[in-house]
Structure formats: structure tokens, C-alpha cells
C-alpha atoms as a printed R data frame, in Angstrom:
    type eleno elety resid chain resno       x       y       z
1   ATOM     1    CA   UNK     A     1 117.083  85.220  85.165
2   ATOM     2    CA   UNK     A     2 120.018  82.638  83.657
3   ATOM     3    CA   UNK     A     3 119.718  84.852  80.772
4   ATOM     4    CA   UNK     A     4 120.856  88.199  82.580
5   ATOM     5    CA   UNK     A     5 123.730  86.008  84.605
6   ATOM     6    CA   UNK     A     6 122.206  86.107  87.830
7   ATOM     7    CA   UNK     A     7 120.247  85.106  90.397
8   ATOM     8    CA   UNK     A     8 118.782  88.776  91.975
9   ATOM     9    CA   UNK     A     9 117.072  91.527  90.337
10  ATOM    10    CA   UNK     A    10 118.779  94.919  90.972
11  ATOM    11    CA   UNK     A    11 115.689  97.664  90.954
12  ATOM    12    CA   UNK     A    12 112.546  95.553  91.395
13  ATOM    13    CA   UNK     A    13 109.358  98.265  90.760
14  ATOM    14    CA   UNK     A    14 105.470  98.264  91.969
15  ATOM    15    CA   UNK     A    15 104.098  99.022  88.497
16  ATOM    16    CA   UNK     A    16 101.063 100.841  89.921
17  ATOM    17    CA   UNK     A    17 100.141 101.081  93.758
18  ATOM    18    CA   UNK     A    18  97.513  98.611  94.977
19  ATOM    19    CA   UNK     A    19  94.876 100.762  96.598
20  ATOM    20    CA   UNK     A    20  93.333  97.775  98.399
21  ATOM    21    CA   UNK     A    21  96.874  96.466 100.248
22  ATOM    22    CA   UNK     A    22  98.743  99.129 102.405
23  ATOM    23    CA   UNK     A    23 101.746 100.095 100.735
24  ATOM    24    CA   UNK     A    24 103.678  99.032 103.983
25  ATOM    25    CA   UNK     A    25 102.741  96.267 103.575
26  ATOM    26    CA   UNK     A    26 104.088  95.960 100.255
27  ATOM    27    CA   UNK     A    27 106.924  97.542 100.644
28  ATOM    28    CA   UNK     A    28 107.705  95.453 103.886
29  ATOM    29    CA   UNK     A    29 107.178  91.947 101.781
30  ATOM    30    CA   UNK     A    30 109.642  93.334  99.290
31  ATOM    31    CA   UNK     A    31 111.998  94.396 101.971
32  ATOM    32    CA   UNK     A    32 111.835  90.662 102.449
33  ATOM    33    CA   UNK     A    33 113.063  89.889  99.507
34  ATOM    34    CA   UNK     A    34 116.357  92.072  99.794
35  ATOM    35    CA   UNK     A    35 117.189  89.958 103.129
36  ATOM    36    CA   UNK     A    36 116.798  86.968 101.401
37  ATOM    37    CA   UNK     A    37 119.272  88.131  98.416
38  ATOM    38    CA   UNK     A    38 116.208  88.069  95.833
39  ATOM    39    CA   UNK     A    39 116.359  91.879  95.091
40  ATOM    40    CA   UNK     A    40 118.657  94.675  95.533
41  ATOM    41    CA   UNK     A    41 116.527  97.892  95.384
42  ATOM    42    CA   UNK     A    42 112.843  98.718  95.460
43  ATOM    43    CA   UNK     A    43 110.715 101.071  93.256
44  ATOM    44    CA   UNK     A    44 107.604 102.616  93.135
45  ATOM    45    CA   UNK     A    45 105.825 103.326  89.754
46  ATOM    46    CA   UNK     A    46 103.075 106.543  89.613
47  ATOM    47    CA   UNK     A    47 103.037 106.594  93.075
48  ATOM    48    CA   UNK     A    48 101.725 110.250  94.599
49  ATOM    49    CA   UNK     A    49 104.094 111.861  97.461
50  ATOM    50    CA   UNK     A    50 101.989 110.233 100.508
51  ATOM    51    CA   UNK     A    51 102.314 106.859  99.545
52  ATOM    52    CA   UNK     A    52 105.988 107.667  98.534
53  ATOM    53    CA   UNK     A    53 106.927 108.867 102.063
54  ATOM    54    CA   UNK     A    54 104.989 106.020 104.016
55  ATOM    55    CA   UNK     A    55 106.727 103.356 101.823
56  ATOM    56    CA   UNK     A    56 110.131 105.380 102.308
57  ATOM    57    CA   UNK     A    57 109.118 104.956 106.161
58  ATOM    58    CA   UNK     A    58 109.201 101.222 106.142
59  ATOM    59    CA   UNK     A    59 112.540 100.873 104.009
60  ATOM    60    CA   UNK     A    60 114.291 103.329 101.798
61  ATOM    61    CA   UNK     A    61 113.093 103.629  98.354
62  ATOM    62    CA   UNK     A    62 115.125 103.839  95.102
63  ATOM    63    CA   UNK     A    63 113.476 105.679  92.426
64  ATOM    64    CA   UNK     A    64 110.025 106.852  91.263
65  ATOM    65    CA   UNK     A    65 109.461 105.818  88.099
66  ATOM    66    CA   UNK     A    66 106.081 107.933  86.336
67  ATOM    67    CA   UNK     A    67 105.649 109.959  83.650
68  ATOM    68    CA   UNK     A    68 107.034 112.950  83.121
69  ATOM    69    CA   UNK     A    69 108.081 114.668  79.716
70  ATOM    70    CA   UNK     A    70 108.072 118.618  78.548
71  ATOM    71    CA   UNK     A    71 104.369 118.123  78.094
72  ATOM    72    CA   UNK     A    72 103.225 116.080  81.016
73  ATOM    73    CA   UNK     A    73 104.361 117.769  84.260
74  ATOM    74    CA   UNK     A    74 102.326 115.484  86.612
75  ATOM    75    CA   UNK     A    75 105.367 114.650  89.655
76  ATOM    76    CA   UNK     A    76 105.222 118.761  90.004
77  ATOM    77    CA   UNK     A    77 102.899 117.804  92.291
78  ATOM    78    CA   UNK     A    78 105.339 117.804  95.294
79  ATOM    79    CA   UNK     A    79 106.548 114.339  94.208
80  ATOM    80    CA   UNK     A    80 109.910 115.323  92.375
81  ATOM    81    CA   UNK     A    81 110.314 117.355  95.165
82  ATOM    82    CA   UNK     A    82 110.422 114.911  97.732
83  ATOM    83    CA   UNK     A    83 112.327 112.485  95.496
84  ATOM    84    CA   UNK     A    84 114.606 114.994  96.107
85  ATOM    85    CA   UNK     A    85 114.501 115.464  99.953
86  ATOM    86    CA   UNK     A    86 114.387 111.738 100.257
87  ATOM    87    CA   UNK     A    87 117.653 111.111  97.757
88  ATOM    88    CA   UNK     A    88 115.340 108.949  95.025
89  ATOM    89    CA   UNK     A    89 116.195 109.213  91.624
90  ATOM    90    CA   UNK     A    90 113.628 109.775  89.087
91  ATOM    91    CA   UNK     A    91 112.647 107.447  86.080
92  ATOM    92    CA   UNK     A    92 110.628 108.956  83.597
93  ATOM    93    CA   UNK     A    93 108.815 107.149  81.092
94  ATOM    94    CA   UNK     A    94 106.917 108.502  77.801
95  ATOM    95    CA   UNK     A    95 109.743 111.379  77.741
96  ATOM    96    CA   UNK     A    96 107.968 111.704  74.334
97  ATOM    97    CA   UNK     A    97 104.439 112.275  74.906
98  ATOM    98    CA   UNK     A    98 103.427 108.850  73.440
99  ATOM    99    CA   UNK     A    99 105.800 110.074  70.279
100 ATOM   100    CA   UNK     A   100 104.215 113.552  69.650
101 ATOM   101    CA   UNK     A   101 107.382 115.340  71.049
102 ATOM   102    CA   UNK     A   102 109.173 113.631  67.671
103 ATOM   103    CA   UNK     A   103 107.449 115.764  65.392
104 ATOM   104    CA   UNK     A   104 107.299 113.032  63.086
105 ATOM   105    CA   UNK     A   105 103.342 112.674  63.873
106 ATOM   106    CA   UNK     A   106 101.200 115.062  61.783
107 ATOM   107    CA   UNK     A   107  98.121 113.181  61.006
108 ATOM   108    CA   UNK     A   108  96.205 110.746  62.687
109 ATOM   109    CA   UNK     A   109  96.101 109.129  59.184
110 ATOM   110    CA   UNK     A   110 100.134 108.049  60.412
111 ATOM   111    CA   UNK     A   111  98.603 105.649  62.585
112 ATOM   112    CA   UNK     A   112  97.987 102.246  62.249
113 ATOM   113    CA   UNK     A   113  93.696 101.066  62.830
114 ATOM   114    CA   UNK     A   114  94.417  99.263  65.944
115 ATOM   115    CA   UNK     A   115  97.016 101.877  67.504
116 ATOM   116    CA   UNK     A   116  96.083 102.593  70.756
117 ATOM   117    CA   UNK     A   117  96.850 105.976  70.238
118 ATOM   118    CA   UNK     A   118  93.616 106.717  68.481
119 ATOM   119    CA   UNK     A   119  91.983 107.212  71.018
120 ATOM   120    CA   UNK     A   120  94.268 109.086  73.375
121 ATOM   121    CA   UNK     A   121  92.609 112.725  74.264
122 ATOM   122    CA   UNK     A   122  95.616 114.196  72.548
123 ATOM   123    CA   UNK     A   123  95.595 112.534  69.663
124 ATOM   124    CA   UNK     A   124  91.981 113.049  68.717
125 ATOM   125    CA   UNK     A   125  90.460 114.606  65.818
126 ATOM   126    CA   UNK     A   126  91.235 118.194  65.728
127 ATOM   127    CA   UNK     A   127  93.349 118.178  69.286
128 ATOM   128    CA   UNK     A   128  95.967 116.489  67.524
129 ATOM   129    CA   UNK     A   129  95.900 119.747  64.372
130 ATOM   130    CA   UNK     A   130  96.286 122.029  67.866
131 ATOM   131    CA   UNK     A   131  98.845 120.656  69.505
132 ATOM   132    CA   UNK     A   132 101.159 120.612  66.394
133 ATOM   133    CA   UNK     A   133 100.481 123.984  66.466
134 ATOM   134    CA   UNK     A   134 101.751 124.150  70.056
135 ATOM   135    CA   UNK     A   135 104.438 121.395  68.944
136 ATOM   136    CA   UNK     A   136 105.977 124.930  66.970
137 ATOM   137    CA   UNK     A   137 107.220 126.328  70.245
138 ATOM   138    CA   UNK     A   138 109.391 123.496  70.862
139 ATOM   139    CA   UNK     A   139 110.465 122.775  67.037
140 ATOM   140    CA   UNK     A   140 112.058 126.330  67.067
141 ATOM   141    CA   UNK     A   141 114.042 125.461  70.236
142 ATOM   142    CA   UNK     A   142 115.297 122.653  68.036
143 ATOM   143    CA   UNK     A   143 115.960 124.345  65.387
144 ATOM   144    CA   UNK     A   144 118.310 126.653  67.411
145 ATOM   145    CA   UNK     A   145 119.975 124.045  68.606
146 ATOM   146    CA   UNK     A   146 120.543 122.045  66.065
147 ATOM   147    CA   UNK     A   147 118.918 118.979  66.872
148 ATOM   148    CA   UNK     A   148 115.574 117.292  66.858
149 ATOM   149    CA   UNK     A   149 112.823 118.047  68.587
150 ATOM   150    CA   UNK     A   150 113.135 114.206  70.293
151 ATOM   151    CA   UNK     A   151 116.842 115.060  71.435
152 ATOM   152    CA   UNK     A   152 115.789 118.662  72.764
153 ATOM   153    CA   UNK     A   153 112.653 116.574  74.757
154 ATOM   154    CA   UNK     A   154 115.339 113.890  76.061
155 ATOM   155    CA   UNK     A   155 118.310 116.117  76.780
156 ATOM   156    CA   UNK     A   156 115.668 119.057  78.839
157 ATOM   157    CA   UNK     A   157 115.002 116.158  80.863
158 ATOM   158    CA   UNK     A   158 119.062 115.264  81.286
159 ATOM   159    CA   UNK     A   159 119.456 118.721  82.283
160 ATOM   160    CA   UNK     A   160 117.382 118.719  85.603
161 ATOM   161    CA   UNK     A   161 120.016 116.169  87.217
162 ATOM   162    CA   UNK     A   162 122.117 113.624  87.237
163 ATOM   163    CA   UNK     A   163 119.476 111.014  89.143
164 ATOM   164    CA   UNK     A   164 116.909 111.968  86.250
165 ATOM   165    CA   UNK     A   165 116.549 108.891  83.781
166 ATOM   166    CA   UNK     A   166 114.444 109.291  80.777
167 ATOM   167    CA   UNK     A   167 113.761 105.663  79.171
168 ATOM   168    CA   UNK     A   168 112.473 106.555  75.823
169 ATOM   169    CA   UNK     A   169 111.174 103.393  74.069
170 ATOM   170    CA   UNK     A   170 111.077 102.510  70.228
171 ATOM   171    CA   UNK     A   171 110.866 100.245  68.179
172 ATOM   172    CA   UNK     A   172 112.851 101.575  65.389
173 ATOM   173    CA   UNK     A   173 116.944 101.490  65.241
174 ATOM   174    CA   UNK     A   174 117.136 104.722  63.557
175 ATOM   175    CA   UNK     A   175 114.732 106.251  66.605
176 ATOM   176    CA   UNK     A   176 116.877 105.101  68.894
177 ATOM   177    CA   UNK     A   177 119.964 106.145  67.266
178 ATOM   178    CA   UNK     A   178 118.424 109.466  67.165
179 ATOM   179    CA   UNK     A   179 117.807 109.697  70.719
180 ATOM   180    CA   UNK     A   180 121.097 108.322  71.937
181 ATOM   181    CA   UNK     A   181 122.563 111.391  70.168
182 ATOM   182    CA   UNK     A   182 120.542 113.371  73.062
183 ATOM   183    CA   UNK     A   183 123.441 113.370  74.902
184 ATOM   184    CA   UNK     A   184 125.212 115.306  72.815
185 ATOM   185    CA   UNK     A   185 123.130 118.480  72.723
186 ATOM   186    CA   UNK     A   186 124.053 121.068  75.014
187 ATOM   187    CA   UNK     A   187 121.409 123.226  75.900
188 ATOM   188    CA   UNK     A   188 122.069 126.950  76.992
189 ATOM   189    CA   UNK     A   189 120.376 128.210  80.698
190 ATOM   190    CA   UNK     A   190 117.949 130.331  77.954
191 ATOM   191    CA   UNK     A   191 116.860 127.271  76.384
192 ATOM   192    CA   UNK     A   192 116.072 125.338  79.064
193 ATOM   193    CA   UNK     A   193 114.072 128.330  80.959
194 ATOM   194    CA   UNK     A   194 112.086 128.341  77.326
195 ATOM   195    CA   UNK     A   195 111.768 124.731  77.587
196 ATOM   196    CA   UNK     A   196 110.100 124.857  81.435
197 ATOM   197    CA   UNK     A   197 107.707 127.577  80.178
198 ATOM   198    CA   UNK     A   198 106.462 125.615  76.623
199 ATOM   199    CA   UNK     A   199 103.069 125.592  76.050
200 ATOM   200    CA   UNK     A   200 101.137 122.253  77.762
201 ATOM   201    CA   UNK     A   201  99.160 120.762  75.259
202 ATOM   202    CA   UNK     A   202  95.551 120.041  74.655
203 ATOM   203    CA   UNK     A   203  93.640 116.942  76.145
204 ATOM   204    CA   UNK     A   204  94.849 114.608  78.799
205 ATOM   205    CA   UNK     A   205  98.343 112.012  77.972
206 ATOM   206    CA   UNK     A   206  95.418 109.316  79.455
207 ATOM   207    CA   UNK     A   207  91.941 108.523  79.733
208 ATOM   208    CA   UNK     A   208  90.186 108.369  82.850
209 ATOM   209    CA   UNK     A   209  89.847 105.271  82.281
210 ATOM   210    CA   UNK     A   210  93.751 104.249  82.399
211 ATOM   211    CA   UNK     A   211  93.792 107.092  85.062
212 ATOM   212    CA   UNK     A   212  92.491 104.886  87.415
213 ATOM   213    CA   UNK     A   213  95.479 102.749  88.436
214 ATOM   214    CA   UNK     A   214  97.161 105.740  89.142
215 ATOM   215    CA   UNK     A   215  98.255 107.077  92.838
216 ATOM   216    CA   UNK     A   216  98.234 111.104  92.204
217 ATOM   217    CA   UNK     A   217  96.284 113.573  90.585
218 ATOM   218    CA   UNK     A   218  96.454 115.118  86.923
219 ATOM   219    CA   UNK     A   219  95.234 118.777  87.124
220 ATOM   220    CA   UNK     A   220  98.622 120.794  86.856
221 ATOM   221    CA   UNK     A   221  97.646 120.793  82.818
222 ATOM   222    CA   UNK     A   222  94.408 123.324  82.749
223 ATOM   223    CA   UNK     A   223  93.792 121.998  79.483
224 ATOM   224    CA   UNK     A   224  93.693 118.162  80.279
225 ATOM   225    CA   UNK     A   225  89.788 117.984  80.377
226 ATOM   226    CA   UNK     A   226  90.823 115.734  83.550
């Protein structure tokens, strides 16, 4: 940690809840760490709104960080909720639906052979023509106000509250340029209702597979074949 200049970590996360070790448990070891100067905060990552509360019962909890974008509503659940009830801010990664939200992916042919993204449900064969079409709906929204679709994604997110935190990631300069400039659109009330109601798209953001890990359920998205 020389690197950072110092010797704690401020928000120190469970990246995926351990099934097999009680989360106080896990949350008590960590709240070890705090008394002995190691860590400042705790955080939970995809964690459903039991294990959320039980943890927050054994210390108090920081922030939630799962994903959450305009096309994967998975913490309506009753988790952002209770993030709220509890104080916890909100982390969401993917804000971009693994880069569809851009609108700069229109063919599977964009994709590099060993992309993982081949083989995402929304992003196979035929799914991926469908949900450009639903891709429109938010496009327009952009359009109107004048921005990108990425900036209207980040800044609908911005808009629910100040402890929301969208970490978008990139590997591109001009990306991230682009979505820094987020937080300059100002969406109306209208826009953002239009936003909340967009049309979810087709096929799951994982596979069952990388579902697994995962401490909540998927099935707000009638269309996620999950």
C-alpha cells in the first residue's frame, strides 16, 4: 500500500458472499480489522437484502456494491431499498450493460475472438440485432438531450442520489472522457420517468453459470431466460 501513501485501506469489499462461512462471521473478522487500524469501512459486493441486514447487525456496513444500470434492475429487489433504510450508499458497477448502453456496439463482428462477451445471453446471435432495437428508446432520450447515450446511462444513475456511485470502467481515454462529461447533463423529471420505464432487454447480463457466486435473485427482467 506504499504506493497509495498509507498503511489502511479505506472501503475494504467482500467481492461475492461466501455461502459456506456465515456472513457474521465475516463481517465480524473484518470488524477486526478496523480495531486494529487495518481498514476503515466494510463492503459487501452482490449481496441480497438478508445477508445485507445480518452483516449490518454485527457492524454497520458502508456500501453495496452490485450491478445495477438502466438495463439491469437486479437491487429492486428490496436491496436499494434497505441501503436506504440502513444509510449505505450504493456502488454500481457495469452502469453500461457490459458496453451495450454506448451504442457504439452494433455487431458482434466488433468483438474481438476471445472477448468474453461472446458469449453473454445478450450479446448472442440475433439477441444482440433485438436489443439495438430496444437500444432506440434510450438513443432518442439522448438525442434530446444532447448527449450520448453513455452520459444519459451514467447521469440517470447520478440522478437517484447523492450516495449512488456508478464506476464505469474503460479502457479507452476518449471513453472515459466521454463519461466524465456525464456530469454535465441535466436531465429533466420527464426524462428520467422515460428513463425508469425503458424497455429491459433481451437475455440475461450473466450466465447461470457466473450467476452462481451471486447472493440474490435475477427475475425482475421477464425476458432474462434466468
Amino acid at each position: 500500500m506504499s504506493s497509495l501513501d498509507t498503511e489502511y485501506i479505506d472501503l475494504y469489499y467482500q467481492h461475492r458472499v461466501d455461502k459456506t462461512v456465515p456472513i457474521e462471521e465475516v463481517v465480524g473478522t473484518l470488524a477486526e480489522l478496523i480495531d486494529e487500524g487495518k481498514i476503515r469501512h466494510i463492503g459487501l459486493s452482490e449481496a441480497g437484502p438478508d445477508t445485507i441486514r445480518r452483516a449490518n447487525a454485527v457492524y454497520p456496513i458502508t456500501a453495496l456494491q452490485s450491478e445495477y444500470s438502466l438495463w439491469t434492475r437486479d437491487g429492486e429487489d428490496g436491496a436499494v431499498d434497505l441501503l436506504r433504510e440502513l444509510g449505505m450508499g450504493f456502488v454500481q458497477y457495469s452502469p453500461l450493460a457490459r458496453g451495450m448502453l454506448s451504442g457504439k456496439i452494433r455487431s458482434r463482428a466488433q468483438l474481438e475472438a476471445v472477448d468474453w462477451r461472446l458469449s453473454n445471453p445478450r450479446f448472442e446471435e440475433g439477441v444482440l440485432q433485438r436489443n439495438l432495437q430496444v437500444l432506440a428508446e434510450v438513443e432518442a432520450i439522448a438525442e434530446e438531450a444532447d448527449a450520448t447515450p453513455s452520459q444519459v446511462a451514467l447521469d440517470w444513475l447520478l440522478a437517484k442520489g447523492g450516495d449512488w456511485s456508478p464506476i464505469p470502467v474503460t479502457a479507452r481515454i476518449s471513453h472515459l472522457e466521454e463519461d466524465l462529461l456525464a456530469l454535465d447533463v441535466k436531465l429533466t423529471p420527464e426524462q428520467v420517468r422515460a428513463l425508469d420505464g425503458v424497455t429491459q432487454p433481451e437475455g440475461g447480463n450473466d450466465t447461470q453459470a457466473q450467476m452462481k457466486p451471486f447472493d440474490r435473485e435475477n427475475s425482475l427482467n421477464p425476458k432474462s431466460g434466468r
